[in-house]
C-alpha positions as CSV (number, residue, x, y, z in Angstrom):
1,X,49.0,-17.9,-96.2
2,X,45.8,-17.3,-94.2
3,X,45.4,-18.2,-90.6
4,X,42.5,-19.9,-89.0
5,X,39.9,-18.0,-86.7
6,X,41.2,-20.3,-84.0
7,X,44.7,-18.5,-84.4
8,X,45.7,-15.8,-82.2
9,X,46.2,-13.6,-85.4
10,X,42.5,-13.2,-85.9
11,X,41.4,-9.4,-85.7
12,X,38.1,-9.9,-84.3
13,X,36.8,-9.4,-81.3
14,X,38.1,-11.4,-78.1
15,X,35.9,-14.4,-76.8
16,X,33.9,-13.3,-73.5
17,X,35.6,-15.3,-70.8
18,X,32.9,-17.9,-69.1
19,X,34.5,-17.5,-65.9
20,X,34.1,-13.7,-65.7
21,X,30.5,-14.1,-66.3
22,X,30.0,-16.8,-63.7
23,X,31.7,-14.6,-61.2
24,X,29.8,-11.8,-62.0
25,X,26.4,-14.4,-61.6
26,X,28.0,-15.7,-58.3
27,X,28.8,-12.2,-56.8
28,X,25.4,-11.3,-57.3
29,X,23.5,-14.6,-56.2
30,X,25.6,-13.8,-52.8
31,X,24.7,-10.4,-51.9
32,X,22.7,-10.1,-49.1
33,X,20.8,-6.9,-47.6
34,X,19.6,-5.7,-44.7
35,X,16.0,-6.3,-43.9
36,X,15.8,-2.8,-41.8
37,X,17.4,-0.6,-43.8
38,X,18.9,-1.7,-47.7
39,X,22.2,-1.8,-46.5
40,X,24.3,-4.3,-48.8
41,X,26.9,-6.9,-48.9
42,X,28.8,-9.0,-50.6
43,X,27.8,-12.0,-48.7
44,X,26.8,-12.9,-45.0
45,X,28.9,-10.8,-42.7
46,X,30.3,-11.6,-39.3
47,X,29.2,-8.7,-37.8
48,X,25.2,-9.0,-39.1
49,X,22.1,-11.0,-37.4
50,X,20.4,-13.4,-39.5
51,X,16.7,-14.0,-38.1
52,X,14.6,-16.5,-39.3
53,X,10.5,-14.8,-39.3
54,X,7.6,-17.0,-40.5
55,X,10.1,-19.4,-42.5
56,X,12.0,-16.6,-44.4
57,X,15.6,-15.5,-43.7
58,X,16.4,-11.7,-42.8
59,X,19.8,-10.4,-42.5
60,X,20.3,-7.8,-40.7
61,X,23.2,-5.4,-40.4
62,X,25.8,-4.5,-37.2
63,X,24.3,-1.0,-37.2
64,X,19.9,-2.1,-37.4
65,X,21.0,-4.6,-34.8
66,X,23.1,-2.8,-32.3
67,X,20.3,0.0,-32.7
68,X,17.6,-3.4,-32.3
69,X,19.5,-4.8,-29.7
70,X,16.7,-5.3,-26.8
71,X,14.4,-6.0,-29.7
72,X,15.9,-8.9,-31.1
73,X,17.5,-10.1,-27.7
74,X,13.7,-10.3,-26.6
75,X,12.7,-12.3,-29.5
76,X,9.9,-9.7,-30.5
77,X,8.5,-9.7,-33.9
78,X,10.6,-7.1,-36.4
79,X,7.1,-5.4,-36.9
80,X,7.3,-4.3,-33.6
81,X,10.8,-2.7,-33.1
């Protein structure tokens, strides 16, 4: 008797699971990093600035702003810390 492909006896390879793949897609669409120094993330952190400049939002991480502290406090311009 022969099975069909749809049957779990087939011997090819297993079907890429969808939901893996839009994971992997969502995992990267959420990554955020640092404007200062690369630093990455998986996603906005509760410990990181987010700054708005010109329209465009920077993240920046607990160690740039603790460093930046007075800077950012004082609302100057990144291109000036």
């Amino acid at each position: 008797m022969t099975s069909l492909p749809e049957d779990g006896d087939s011997t090819g390879p297993a079907p890429e699971n969808d939901a893996d793949e839009a994971e992997k897609e969502t995992d990267e669409a959420e990554r955020i990093v640092c404007a200062r120094c690369g630093t990455t993330a998986p996603g906005p952190q509760v410990t990181w600035t987010c700054s708005v400049e010109n329209g465009t939002r920077h993240y920046i991480c607990d160690t740039c702003a603790r460093t930046n502290l007075r800077a950012i406090e004082g609302r100057l311009d990144s291109a000036w810390w």
